[in-house]
MDTraj code that builds the backbone (N, CA, C; nanometers):
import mdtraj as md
import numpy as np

residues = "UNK UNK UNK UNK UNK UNK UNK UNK UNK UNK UNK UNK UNK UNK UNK UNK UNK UNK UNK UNK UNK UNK UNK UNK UNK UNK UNK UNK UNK UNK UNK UNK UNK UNK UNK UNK UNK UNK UNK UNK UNK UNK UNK UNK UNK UNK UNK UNK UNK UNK UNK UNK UNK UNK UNK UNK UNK UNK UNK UNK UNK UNK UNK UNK UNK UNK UNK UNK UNK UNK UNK UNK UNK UNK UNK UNK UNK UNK UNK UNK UNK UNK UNK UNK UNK UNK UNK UNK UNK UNK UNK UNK UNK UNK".split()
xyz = np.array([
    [-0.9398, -3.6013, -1.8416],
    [-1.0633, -3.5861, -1.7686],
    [-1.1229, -3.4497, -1.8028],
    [-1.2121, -3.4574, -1.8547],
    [-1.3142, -3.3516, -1.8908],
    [-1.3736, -3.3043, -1.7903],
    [-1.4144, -3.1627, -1.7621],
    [-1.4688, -3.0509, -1.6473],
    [-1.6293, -3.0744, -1.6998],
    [-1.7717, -3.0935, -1.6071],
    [-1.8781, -3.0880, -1.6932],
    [-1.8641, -2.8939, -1.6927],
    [-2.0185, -2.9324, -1.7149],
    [-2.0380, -2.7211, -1.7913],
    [-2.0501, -2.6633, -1.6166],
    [-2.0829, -2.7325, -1.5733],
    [-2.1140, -2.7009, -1.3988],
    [-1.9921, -2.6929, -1.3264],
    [-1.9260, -2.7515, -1.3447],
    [-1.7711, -2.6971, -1.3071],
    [-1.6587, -2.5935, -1.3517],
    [-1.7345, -2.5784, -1.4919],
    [-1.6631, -2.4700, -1.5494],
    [-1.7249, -2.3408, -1.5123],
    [-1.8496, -2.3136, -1.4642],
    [-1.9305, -2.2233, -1.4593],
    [-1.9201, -2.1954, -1.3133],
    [-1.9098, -2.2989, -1.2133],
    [-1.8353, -2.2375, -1.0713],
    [-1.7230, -2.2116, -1.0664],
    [-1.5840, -2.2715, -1.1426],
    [-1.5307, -2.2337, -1.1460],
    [-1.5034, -2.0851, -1.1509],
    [-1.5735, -2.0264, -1.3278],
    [-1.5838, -1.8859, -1.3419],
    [-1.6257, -1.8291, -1.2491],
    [-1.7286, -1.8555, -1.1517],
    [-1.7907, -1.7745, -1.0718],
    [-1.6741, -1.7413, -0.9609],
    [-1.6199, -1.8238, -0.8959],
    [-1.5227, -1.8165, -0.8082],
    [-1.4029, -1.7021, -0.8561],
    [-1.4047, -1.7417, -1.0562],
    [-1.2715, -1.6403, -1.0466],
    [-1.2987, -1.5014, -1.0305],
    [-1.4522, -1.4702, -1.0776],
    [-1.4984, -1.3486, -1.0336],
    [-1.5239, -1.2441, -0.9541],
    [-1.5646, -1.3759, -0.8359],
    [-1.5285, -1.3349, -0.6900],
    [-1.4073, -1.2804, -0.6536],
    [-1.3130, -1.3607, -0.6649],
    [-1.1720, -1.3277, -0.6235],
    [-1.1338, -1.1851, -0.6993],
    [-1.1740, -1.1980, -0.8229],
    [-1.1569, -1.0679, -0.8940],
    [-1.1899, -0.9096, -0.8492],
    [-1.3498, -1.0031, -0.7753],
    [-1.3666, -0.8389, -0.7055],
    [-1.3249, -0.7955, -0.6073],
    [-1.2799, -0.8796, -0.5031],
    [-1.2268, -0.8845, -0.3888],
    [-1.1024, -0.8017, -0.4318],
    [-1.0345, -0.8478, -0.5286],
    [-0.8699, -0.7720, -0.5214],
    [-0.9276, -0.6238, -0.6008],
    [-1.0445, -0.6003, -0.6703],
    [-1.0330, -0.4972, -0.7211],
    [-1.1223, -0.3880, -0.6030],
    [-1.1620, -0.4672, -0.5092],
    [-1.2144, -0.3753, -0.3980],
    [-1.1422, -0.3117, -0.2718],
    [-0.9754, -0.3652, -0.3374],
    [-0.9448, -0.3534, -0.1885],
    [-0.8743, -0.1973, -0.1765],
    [-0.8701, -0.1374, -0.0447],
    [-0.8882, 0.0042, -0.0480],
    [-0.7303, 0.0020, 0.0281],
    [-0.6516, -0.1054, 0.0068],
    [-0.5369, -0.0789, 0.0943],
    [-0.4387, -0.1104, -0.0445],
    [-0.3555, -0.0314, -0.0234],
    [-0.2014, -0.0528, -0.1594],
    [-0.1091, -0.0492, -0.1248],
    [-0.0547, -0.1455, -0.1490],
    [0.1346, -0.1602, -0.0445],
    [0.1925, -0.1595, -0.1940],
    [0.3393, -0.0834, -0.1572],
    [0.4143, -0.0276, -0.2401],
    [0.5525, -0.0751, -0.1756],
    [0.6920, -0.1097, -0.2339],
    [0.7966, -0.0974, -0.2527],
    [0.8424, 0.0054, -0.2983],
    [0.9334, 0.0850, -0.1548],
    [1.0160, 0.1904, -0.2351],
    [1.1619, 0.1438, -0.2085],
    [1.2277, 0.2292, -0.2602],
    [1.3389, 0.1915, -0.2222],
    [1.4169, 0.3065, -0.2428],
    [1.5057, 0.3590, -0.1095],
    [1.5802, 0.4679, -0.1017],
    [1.7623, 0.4778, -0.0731],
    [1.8008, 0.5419, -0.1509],
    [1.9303, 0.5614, -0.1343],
    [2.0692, 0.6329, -0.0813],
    [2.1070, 0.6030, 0.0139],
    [2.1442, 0.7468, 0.0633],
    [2.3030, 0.7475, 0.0305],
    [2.3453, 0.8397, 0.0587],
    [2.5058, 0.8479, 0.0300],
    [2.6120, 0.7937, 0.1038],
    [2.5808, 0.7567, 0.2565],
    [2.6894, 0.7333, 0.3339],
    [2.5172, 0.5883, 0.3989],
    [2.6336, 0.4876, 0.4704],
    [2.5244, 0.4301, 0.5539],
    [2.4180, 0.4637, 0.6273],
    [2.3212, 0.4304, 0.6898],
    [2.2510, 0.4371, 0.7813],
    [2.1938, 0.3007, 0.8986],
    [2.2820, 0.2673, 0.9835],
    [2.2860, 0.1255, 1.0417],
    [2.1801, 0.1833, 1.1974],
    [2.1644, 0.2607, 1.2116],
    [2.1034, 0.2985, 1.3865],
    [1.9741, 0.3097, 1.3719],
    [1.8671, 0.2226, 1.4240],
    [1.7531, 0.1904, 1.4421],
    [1.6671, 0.2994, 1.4754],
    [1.7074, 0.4179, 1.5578],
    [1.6749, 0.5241, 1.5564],
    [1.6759, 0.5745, 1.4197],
    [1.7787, 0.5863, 1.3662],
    [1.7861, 0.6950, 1.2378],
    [1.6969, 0.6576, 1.1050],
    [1.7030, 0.4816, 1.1446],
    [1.6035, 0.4332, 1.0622],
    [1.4773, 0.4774, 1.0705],
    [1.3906, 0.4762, 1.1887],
    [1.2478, 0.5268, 1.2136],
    [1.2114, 0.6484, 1.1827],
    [1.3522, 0.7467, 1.2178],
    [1.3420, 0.8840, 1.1996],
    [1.2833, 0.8973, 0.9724],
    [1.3807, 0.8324, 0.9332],
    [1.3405, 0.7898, 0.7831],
    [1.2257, 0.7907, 0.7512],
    [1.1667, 0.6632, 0.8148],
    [1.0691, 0.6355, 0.8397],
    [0.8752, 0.7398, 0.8341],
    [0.9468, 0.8145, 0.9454],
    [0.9132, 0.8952, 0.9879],
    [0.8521, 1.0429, 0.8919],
    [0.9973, 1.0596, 0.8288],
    [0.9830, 1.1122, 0.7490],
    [0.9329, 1.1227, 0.6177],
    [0.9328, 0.9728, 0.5610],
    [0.8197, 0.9407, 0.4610],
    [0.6812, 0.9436, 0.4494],
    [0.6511, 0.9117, 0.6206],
    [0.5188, 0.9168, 0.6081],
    [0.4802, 1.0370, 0.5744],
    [0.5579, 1.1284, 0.6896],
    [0.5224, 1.3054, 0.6700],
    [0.5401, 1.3603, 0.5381],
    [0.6105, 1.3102, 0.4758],
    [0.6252, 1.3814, 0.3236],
    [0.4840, 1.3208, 0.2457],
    [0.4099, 1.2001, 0.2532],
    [0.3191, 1.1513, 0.1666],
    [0.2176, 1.2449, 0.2383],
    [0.2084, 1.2560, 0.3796],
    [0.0475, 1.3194, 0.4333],
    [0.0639, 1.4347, 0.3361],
    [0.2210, 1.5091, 0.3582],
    [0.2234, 1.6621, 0.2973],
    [0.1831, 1.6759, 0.1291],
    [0.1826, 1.5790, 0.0807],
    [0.1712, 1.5911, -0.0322],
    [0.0093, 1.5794, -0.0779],
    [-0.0474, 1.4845, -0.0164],
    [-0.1530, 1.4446, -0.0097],
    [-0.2868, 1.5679, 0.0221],
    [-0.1617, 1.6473, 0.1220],
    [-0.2352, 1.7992, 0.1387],
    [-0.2317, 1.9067, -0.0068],
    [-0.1162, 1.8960, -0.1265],
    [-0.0712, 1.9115, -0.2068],
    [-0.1557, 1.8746, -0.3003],
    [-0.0919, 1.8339, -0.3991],
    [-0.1240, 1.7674, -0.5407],
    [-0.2362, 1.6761, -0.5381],
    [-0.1681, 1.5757, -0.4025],
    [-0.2513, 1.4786, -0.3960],
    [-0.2478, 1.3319, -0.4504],
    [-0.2640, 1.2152, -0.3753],
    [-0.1858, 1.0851, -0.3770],
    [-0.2963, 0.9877, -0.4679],
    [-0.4362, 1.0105, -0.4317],
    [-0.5237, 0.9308, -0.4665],
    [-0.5667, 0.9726, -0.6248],
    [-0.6001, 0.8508, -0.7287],
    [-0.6171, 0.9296, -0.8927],
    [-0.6745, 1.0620, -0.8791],
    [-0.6375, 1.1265, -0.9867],
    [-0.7426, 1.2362, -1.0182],
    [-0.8720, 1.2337, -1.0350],
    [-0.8879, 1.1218, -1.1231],
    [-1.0237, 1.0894, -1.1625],
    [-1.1255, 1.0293, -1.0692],
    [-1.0642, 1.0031, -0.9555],
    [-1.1083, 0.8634, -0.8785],
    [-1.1986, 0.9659, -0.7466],
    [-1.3395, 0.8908, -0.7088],
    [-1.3429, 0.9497, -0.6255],
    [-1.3487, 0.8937, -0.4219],
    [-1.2513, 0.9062, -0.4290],
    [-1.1088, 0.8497, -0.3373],
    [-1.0278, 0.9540, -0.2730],
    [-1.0105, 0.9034, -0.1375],
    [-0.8961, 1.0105, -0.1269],
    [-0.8562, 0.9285, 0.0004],
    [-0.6726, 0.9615, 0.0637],
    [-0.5902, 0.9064, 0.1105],
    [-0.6458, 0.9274, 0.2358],
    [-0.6907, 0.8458, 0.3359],
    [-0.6936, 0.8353, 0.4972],
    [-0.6125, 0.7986, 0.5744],
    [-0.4715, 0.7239, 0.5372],
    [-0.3913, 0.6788, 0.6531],
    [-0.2498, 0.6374, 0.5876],
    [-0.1581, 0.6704, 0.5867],
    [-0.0180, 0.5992, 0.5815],
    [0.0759, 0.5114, 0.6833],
    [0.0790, 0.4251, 0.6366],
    [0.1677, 0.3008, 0.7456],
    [0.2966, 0.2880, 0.6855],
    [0.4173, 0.3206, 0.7219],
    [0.5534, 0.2837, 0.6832],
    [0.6370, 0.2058, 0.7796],
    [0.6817, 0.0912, 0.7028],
    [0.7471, -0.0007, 0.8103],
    [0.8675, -0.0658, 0.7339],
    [1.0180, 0.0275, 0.8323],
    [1.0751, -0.0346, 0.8070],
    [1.1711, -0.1480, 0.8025],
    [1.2051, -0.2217, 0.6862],
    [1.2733, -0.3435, 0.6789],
    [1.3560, -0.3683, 0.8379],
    [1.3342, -0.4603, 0.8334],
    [1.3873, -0.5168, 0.9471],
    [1.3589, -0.4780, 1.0645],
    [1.3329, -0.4069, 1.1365],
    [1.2124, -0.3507, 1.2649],
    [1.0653, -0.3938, 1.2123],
    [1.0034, -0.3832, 1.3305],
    [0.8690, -0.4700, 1.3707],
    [0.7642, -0.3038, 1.3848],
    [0.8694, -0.2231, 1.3943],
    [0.7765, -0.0642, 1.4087],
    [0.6930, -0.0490, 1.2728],
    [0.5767, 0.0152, 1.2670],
    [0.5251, 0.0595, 1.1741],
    [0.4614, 0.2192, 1.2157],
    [0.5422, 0.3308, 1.1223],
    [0.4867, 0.4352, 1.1485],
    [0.3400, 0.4638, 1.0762],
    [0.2453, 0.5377, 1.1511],
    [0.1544, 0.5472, 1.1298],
    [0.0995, 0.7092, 1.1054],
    [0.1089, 0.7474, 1.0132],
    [-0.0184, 0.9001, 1.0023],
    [-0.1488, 0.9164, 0.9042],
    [-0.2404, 0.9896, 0.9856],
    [-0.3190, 1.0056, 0.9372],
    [-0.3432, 1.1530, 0.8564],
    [-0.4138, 1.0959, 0.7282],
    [-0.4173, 1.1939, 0.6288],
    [-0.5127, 1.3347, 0.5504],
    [-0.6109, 1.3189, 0.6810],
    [-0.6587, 1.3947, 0.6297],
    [-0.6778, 1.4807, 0.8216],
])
top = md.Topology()
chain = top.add_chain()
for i, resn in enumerate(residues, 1):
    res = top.add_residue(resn, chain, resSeq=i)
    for name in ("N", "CA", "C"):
        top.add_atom(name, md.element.get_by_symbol(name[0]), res)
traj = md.Trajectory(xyz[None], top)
């Protein structure tokens, strides 16, 4: 079954759309993944982690700086949430 030219041409249009949509979006979720030397099982100590990531990205962000160089952009908010808790720490970055 053959597409006419009108289906191929909404089609394209649609993929375009979607295209800009993901290239507009101003939010970026990242996977990190950290390692420590001995366990860490206490839900507290987890947040405290937590906690501490965010504060290290604001600090940096005050620093060097998180958003491209080139770009003109810059970081407003960090959300860290970790695995398995429902908490999400929140700071703001500027």
């Amino acid at each position: 079954m053959a597409l006419s030219f009108g289906s191929v041409i909404f089609i394209y249009y649609l993929c375009i759309q979607i295209l800009k949509q993901i290239s507009m979006n101003n939010k970026l979720t990242f996977t990190v993944t950290l390692e420590f030397e001995s366990k860490i099982t206490d839900d507290n100590d987890v947040r405290q982690v937590a906690e501490n990531i965010a504060r290290a990205i604001v600090s940096e962000t005050n620093g060097e700086g998180i958003a491209p160089q080139d770009g003109d952009t810059y970081l407003q908010n960090v959300a860290v949430k970790p695995m398995y808790l429902d908490e999400v720490i929140t700071k703001k970055a500027y």
